[in-house]
C-alpha positions as CSV (number, residue, x, y, z in Angstrom):
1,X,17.3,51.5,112.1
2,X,15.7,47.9,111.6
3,X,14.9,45.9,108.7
4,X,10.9,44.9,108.9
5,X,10.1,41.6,107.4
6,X,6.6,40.4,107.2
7,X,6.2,36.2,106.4
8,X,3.0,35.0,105.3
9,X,1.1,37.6,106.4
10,X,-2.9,37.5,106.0
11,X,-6.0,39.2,107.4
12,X,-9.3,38.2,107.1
13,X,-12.4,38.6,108.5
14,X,-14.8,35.8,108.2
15,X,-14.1,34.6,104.1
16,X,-12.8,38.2,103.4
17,X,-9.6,38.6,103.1
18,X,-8.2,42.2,103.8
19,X,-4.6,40.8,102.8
20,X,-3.6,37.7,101.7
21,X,-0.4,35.5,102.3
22,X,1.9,38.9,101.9
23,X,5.4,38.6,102.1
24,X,7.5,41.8,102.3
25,X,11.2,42.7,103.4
26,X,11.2,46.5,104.4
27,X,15.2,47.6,104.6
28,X,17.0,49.4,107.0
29,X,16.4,53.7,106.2
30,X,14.3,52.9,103.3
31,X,10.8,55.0,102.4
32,X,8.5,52.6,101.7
33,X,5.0,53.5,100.6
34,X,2.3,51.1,100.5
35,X,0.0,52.3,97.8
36,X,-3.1,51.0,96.4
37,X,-7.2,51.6,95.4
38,X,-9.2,52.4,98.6
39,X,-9.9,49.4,100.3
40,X,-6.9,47.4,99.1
41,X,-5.4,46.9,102.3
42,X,-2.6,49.3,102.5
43,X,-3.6,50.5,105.9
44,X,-4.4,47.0,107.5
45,X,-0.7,45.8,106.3
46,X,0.6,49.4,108.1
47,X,-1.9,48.7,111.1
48,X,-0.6,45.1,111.7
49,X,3.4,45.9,111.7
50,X,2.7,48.7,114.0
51,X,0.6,46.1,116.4
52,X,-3.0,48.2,115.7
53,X,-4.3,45.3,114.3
54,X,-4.0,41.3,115.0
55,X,-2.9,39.1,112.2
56,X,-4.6,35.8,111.4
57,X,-1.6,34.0,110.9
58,X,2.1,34.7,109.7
59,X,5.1,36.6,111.2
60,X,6.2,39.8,111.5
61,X,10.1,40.6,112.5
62,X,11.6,44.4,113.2
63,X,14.7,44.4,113.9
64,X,15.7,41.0,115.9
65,X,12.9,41.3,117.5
66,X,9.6,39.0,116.2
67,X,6.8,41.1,117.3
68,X,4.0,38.8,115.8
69,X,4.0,34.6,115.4
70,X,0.8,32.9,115.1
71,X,2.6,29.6,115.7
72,X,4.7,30.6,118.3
73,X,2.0,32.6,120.0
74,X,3.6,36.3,119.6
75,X,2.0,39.5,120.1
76,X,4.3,42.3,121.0
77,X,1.6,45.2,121.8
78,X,2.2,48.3,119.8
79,X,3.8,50.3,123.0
80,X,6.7,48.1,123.4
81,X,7.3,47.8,119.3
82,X,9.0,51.4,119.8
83,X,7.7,52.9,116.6
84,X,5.8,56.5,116.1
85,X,2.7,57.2,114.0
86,X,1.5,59.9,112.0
87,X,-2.2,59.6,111.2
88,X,-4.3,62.3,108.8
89,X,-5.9,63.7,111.6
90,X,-3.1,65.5,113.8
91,X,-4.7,64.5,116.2
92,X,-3.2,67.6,118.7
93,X,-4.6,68.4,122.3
94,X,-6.3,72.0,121.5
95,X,-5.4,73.0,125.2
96,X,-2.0,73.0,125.1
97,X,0.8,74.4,123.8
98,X,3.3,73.2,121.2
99,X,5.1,73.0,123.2
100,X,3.4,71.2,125.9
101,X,1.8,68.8,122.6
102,X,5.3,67.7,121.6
103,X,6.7,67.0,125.2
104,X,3.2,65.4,126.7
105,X,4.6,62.1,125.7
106,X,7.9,62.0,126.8
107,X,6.6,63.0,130.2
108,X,5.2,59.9,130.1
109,X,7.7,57.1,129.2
110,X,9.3,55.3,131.8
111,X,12.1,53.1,130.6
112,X,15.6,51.8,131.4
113,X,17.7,55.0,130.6
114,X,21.2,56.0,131.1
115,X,22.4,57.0,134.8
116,X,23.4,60.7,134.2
117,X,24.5,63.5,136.4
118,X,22.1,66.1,134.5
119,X,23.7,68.8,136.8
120,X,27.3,68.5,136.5
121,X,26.3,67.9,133.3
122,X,25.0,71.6,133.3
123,X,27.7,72.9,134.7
124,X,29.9,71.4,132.4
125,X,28.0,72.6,129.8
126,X,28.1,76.1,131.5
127,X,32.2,76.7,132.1
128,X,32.7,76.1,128.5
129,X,29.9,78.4,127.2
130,X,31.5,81.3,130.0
131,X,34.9,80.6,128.6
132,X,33.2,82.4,125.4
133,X,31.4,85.6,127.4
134,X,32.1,87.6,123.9
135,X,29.9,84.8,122.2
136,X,27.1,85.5,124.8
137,X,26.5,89.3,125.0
138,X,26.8,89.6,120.8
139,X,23.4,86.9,121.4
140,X,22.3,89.6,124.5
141,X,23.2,92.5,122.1
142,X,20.5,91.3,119.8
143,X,17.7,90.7,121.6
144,X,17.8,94.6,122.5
145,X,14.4,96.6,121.5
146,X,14.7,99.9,120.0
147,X,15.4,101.8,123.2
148,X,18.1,99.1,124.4
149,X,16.1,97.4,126.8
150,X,17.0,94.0,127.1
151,X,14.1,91.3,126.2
152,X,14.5,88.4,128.7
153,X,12.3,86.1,126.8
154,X,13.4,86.7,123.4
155,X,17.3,86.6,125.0
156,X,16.4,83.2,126.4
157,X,15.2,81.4,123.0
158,X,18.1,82.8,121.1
159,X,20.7,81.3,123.9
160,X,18.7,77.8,123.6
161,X,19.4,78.2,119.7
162,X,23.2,79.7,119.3
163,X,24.5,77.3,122.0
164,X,21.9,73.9,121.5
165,X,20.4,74.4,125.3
166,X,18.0,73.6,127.1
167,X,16.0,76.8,128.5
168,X,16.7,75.9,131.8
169,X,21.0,76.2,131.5
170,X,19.6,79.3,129.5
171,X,17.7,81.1,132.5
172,X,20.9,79.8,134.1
173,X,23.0,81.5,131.9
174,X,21.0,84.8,131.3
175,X,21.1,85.0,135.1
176,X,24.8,86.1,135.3
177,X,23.9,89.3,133.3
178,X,27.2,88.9,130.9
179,X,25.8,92.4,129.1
180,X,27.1,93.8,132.4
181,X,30.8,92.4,131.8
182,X,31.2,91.1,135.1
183,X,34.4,89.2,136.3
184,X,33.3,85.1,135.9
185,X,36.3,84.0,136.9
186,X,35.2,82.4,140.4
187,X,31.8,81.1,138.7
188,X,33.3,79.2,136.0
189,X,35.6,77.3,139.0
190,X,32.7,77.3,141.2
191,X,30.8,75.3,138.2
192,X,34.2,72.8,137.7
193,X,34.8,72.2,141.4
194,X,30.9,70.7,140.5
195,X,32.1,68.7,138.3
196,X,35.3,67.6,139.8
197,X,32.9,66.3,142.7
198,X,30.6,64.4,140.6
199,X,33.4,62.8,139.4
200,X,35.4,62.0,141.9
201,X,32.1,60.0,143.4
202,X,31.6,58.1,140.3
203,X,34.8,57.0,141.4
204,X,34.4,56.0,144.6
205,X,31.4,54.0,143.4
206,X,33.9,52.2,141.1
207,X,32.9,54.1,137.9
208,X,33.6,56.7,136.0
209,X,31.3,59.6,134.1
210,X,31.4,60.1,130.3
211,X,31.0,62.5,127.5
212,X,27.8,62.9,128.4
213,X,27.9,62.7,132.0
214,X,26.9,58.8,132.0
215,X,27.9,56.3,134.4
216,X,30.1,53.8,133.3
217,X,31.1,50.6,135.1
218,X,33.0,47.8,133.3
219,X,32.6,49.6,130.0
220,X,29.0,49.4,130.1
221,X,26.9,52.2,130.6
222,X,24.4,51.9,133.3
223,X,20.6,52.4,133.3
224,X,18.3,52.5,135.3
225,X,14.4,52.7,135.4
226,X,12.9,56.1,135.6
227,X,11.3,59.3,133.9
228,X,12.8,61.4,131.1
229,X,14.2,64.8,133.1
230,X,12.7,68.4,132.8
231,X,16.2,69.3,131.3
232,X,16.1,65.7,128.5
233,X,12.3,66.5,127.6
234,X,13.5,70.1,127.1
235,X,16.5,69.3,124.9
236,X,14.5,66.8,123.0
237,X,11.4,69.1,122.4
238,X,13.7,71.7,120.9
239,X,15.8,69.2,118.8
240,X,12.7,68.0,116.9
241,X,11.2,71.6,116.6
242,X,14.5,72.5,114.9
243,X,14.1,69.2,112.6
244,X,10.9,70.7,111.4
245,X,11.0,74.4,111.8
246,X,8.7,75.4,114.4
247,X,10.7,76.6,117.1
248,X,9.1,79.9,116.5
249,X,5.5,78.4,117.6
250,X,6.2,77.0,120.7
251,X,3.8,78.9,122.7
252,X,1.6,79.3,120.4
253,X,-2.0,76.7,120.7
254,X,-3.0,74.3,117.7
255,X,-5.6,76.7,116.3
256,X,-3.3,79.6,116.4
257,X,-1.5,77.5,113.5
258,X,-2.3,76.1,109.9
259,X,-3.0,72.9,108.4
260,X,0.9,72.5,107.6
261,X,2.2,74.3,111.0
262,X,-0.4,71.8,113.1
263,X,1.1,68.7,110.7
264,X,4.7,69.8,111.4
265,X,3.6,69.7,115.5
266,X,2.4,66.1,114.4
267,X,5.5,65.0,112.9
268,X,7.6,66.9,115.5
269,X,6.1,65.1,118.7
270,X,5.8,61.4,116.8
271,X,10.0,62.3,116.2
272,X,10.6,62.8,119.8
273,X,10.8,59.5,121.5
274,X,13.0,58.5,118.6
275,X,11.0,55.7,117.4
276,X,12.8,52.8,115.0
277,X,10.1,53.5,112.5
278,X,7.6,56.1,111.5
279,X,4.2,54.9,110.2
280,X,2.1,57.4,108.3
281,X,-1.0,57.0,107.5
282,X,-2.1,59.5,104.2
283,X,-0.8,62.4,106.6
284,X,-1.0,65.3,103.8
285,X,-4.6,64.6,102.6
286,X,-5.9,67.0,104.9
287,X,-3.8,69.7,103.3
288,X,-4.5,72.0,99.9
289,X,-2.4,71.3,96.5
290,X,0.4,73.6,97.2
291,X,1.1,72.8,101.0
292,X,0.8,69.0,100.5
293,X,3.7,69.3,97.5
294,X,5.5,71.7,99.9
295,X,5.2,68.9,102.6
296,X,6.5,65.9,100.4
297,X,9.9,68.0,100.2
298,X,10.2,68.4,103.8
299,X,9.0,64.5,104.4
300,X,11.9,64.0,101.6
301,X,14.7,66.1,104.0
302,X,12.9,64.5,107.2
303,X,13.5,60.8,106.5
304,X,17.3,61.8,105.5
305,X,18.3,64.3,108.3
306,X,16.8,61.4,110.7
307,X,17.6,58.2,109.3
308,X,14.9,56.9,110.3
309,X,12.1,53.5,108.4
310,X,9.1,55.5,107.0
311,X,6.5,53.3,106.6
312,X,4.3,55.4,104.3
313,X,0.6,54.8,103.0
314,X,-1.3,56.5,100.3
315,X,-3.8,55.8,98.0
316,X,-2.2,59.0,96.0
317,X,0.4,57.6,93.1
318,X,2.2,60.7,92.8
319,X,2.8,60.9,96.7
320,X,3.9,57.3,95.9
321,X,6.2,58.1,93.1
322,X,7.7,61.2,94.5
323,X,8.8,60.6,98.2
324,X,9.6,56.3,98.4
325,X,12.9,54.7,97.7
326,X,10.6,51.8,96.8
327,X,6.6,51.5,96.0
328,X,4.7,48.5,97.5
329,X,1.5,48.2,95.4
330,X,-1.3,45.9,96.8
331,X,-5.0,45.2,94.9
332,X,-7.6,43.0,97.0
333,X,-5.0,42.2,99.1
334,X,-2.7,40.6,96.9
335,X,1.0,42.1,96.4
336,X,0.8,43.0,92.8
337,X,4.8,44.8,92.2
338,X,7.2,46.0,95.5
339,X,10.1,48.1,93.2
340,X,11.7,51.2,92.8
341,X,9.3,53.8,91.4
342,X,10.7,54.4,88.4
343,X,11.1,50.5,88.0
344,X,6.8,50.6,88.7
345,X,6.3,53.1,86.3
346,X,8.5,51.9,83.3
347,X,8.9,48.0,84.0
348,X,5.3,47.0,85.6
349,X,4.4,43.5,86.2
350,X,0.8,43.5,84.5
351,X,-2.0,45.6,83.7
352,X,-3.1,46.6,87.3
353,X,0.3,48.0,88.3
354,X,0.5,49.9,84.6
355,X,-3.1,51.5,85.2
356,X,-2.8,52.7,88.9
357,X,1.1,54.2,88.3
358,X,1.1,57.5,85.9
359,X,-0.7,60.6,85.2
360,X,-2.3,61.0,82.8
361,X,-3.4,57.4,82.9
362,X,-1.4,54.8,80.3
363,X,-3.5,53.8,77.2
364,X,-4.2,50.8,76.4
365,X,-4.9,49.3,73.2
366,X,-5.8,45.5,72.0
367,X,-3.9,43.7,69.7
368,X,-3.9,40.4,67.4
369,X,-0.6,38.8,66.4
370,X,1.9,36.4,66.4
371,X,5.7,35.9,66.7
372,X,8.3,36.2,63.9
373,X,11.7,34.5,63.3
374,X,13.1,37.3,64.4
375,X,11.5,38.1,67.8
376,X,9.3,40.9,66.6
377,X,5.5,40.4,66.9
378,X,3.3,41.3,63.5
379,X,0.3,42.8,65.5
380,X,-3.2,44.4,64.4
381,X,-4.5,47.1,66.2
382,X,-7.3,49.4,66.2
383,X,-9.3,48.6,62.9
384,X,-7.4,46.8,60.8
385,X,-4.1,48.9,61.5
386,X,-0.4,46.7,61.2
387,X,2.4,47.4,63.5
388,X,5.5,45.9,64.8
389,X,6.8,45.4,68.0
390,X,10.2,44.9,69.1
391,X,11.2,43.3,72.4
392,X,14.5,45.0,74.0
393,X,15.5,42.0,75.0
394,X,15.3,38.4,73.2
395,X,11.7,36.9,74.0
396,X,10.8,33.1,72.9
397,X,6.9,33.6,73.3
398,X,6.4,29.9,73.1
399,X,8.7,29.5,76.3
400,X,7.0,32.4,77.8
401,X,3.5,30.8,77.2
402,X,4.7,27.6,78.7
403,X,6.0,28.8,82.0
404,X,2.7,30.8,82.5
405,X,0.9,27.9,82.3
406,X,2.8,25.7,84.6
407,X,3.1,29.2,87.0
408,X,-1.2,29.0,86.9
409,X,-1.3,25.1,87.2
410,X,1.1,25.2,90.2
411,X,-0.4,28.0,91.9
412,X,-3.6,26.2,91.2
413,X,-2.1,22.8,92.9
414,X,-1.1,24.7,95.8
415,X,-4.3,26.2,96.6
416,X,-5.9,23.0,96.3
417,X,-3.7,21.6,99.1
418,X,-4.4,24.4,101.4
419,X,-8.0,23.8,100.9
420,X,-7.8,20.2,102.1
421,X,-6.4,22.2,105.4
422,X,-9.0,21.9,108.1
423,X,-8.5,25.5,108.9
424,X,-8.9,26.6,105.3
425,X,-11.5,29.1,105.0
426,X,-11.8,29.9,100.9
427,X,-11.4,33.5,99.8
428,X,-14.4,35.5,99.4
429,X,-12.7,38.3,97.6
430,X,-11.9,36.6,94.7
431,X,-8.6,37.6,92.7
432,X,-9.1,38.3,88.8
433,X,-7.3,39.6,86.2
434,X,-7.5,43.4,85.6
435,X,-10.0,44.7,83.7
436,X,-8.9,47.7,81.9
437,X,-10.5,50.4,80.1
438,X,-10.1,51.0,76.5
439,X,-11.2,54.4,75.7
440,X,-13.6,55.2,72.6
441,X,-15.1,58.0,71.3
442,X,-18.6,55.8,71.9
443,X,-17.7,53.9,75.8
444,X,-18.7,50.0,75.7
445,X,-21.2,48.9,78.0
446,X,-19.1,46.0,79.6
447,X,-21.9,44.9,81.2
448,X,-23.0,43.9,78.2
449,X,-20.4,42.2,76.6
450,X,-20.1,38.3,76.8
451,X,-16.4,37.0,78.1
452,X,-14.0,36.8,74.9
453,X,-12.4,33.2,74.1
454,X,-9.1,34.2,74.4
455,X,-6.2,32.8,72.8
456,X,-2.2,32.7,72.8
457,X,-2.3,35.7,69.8
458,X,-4.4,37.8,71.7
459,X,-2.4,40.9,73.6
460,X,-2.7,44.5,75.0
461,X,-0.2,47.7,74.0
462,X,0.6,49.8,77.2
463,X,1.7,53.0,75.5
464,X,2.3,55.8,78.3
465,X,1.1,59.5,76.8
466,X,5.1,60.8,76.7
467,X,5.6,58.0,74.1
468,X,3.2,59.6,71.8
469,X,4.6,62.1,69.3
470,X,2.5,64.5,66.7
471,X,5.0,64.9,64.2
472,X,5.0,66.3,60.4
473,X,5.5,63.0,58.4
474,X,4.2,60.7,60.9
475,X,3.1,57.2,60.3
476,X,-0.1,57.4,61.9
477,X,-3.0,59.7,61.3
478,X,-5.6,60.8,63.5
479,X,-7.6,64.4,64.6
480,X,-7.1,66.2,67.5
481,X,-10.0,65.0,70.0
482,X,-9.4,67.2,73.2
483,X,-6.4,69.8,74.0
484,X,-5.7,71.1,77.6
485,X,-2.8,73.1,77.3
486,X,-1.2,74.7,80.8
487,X,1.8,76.2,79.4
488,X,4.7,74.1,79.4
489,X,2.8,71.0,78.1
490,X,-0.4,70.2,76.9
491,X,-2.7,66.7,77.4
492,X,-4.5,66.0,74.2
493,X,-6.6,63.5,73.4
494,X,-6.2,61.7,69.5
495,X,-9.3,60.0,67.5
496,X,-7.9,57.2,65.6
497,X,-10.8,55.4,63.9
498,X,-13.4,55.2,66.7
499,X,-10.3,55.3,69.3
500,X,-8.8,58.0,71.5
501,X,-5.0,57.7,72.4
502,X,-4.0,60.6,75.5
503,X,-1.1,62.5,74.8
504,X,1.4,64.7,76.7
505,X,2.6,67.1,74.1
506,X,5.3,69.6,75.8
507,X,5.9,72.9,74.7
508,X,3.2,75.6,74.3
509,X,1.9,74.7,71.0
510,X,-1.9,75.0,70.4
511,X,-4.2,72.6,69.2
512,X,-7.6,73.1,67.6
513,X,-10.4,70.7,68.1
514,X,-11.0,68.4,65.2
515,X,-7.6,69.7,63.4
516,X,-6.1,66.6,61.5
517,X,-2.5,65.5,62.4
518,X,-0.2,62.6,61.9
519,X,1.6,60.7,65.2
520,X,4.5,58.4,66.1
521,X,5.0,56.0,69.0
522,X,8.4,56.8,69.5
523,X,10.6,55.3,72.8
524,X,11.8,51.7,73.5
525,X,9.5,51.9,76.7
526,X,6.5,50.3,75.3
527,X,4.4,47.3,77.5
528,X,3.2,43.9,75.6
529,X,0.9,42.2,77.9
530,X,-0.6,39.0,77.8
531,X,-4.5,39.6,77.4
532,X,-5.4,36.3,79.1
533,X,-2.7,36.8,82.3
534,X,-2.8,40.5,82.4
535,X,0.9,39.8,83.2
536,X,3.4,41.9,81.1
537,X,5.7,40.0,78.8
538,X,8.2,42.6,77.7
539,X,9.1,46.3,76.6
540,X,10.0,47.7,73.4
541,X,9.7,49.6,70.7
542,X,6.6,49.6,68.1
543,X,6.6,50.7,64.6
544,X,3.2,52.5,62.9
């Protein structure tokens, strides 16, 4: 499968830029989701590697192949990019048959394939299956009803299956009536003598046939330009039904089925042209709770039974978290963290990325402080309250401080020579720093609330609700705000002064409303942020 590398990508339209300057390297058999806030422009990025939308400048590579260069003049359309899409509406023809929904495409394509003898192929195929009569009538022997009658139909789908078929070597095969033990040893050398000739006349046109009934010349295989056969759409059709278990619906229409069975028909026709990568577009939201968490496992098995790129966008976190091998997060356009998901949900580069990733939502409390000799930082939180925190790793603040200034002042530089540009058209969507949400038993009105003079002691805790324990003998106290328990764990809420902290308590303890308790931040997993960057400066531990 190929890697997909997108250089100074951007999208705009007029001073609005849908994404801006992204650069992203998608490997080989990863699952990539591009998650994000509605409107971030996930789906544009997905749209414009897939060749649904037109960059306004950059490059986009997949594979060796550059399918987009605004320099150079590029534009692969989306048909020749061979890739397969999987939007939320399944978009399925209502008047045909699964079937008939998951071959309509193939019966389209016309493309260089390989030169194949399909019927000595068959026959081929045929001998060897003979060879094993015994095999075939304990298949017949089941698709007897009640009074022994012999179900054509029922015999043919369970040939395709117990020998990998299509239905037309099946028919073939049910047609020499092997219930009846007759004698098959003149059919099976009528079927080689079939294949002996094929043979011998790739021969005489100075080839030879392979495996798969190919012809070779000079060690290459040879193609030629034509139509997928009734016998390769048929092969295909079932192979991608087995993939996704719906072999049992193929007759069956699109509102004969469910939301999950009409998604799997989806999946199972985008899989059959073997595209190099499969771009979904939020394909599960149409589905209820428990069928769209049924449907992440089979996405899970999918994208390792193919080995195919998924290309995955969402706006849901926990889709995010639970199906990628890595998490592409975007705000106004703007790459904000591409990682592993644990790496998003433990290590996050600033307040934005700590927000959107977890459930419940992190909390976030301000703090006042400085540095000691030691690398801990003295902070105060809350009203008046002291606490330590301790970096996992050694941290010289005054080092950090200095390299976020010269990071702002040459970002800052740079933008000011791309403004000189005479094609520089200034972004309307302008990026600022997250503003996050401190909860209190009384909300602020923001609105309200001149901008703070912020200074190199001001910082924000990120304190995810897992870190949280209530605890005889802890070093906080506080009273029990909220409790929704839902039997393994419970999500309360804490008052501490005019404060609330969320909580994931697990076990099936009870909590009463306004019931006084004392708390530890326990864990090494803690977030320091910088208040005036919103960029994270390290994790560690905090004493109370």
């Amino acid at each position: 499968m190929p890697e997909i590398r997108l250089e100074h990508v951007t999208k705009r339209w007029g001073k609005f830029y849908a994404v801006d300057d992204l650069d992203l390297v998608i490997d080989n058999n990863a699952f990539v989701t591009l998650l994000g806030p509605s409107g971030c422009g996930k789906t544009t990025t997905l749209r414009m590697i897939a060749g649904l939308e037109t960059p306004t400048s950059g490059r986009i590579t997949i594979g060796d192949q550059v399918v987009f260069d605004s320099e150079l003049g590029i534009n692969v359309p989306a048909n020749k990019r061979k890739v397969g899409f999987l939007f939320q509406n399944y978009a399925l023809w209502p008047n045909m048959t699964v079937y008939n929904n998951i071959s309509f495409g193939l019966k389209n394509i016309k493309e260089p394939l390989p030169k194949t003898d399909f019927e000595a192929r068959a026959a081929q195929r045929l001998a060897e299956i003979l060879r094993e009569s015994s095999e075939v009538v304990k298949v017949l022997d089941e698709c007897r009803d009640k009074n022994g009658k012999l179900d054509e139909k029922k015999a043919h789908l369970k040939l395709i299956d117990a020998f990998t078929i299509s239905i037309y070597t099946a028919k073939q095969l049910f047609s020499y009536h092997l219930e009846k033990s007759p004698d098959l040893s003149g059919t099976i050398a009528s079927l080689l003598s079939k294949v002996d000739a094929a043979k011998k006349a790739a021969a005489a046109a100075g080839g030879e046939l392979n495996e798969e009934f190919q012809l070779v010349k000079n060690g290459a295989v040879v193609t030629e330009t034509r139509k997928m056969s009734k016998e390769e759409i048929d092969l295909t059709v079932r192979r991608v039904a087995r993939i996704v278990k719906i072999g049992m619906f193929m007759d069956r229409y699109p509102a004969e089925l469910s939301g999950g069975q009409q998604q799997r028909v989806a999946i199972a026709r985008t899989l059959a042209p073997e595209p190099s990568v499969l771009f979904m577009d939020e394909p599960l939201s149409n589905l209820d709770a428990k069928l769209r968490l049924e449907m992440r496992y089979e996405l899970q098995r999918l994208h390792v039974e193919t080995g195919s790129t998924f290309v995955y966008v969402t706006h849901d976190q926990m889709e995010a978290m639970t199906l990628a091998t890595q998490i592409c997060l975007i705000e106004n356009g703007s790459l904000q963290q591409y990682d592993a998901p644990l790496t998003v949900y433990h290590k996050p580069n600033n307040l934005f990325v700590a927000d959107f990733v977890g459930n419940p939502s992190i909390n976030f409390v301000e703090a006042k402080g400085a540095q000691n000799p030691d690398g801990s930082l003295d902070l105060t939180v809350f009203h008046g309250r002291k606490v330590t925190f301790r970096p996992n790793e050694k941290l010289d603040l005054s080092a950090w401080f200095a390299a976020r200034d010269k990071a702002a002042a040459d970002k800052a530089a740079a933008l000011k020579a791309k403004a000189a540009q005479k094609s520089y058209v200034e972004k309307g969507n302008k990026d600022e720093v997250f503003r996050y949400h401190i909860a209190k038993v009384v909300e602020d009105d923001y609105s309200l609330q001149e901008e703070p003079v912020l200074t190199n002691e001001d910082f924000v805790l990120g304190i995810r609700p897992e870190t949280i324990d209530i605890v005889e003998g802890g070093h906080m106290d506080g009273e029990i705000y909220g409790a929704m328990p839902t039997g393994m764990e419970s999500t309360i809420k804490v008052r501490i002064d005019d404060f609330l902290l969320t909580g994931v308590v697990f076990g099936s303890t009870l909590f009463t409303i306004g019931s006084k308790v004392h708390m530890d931040i326990s864990g090494n997993d803690i977030m320091l942020f910088d208040r005036k960057s919103g960029m994270c400066i390290a994790i560690g531990s905090l004493d109370v």
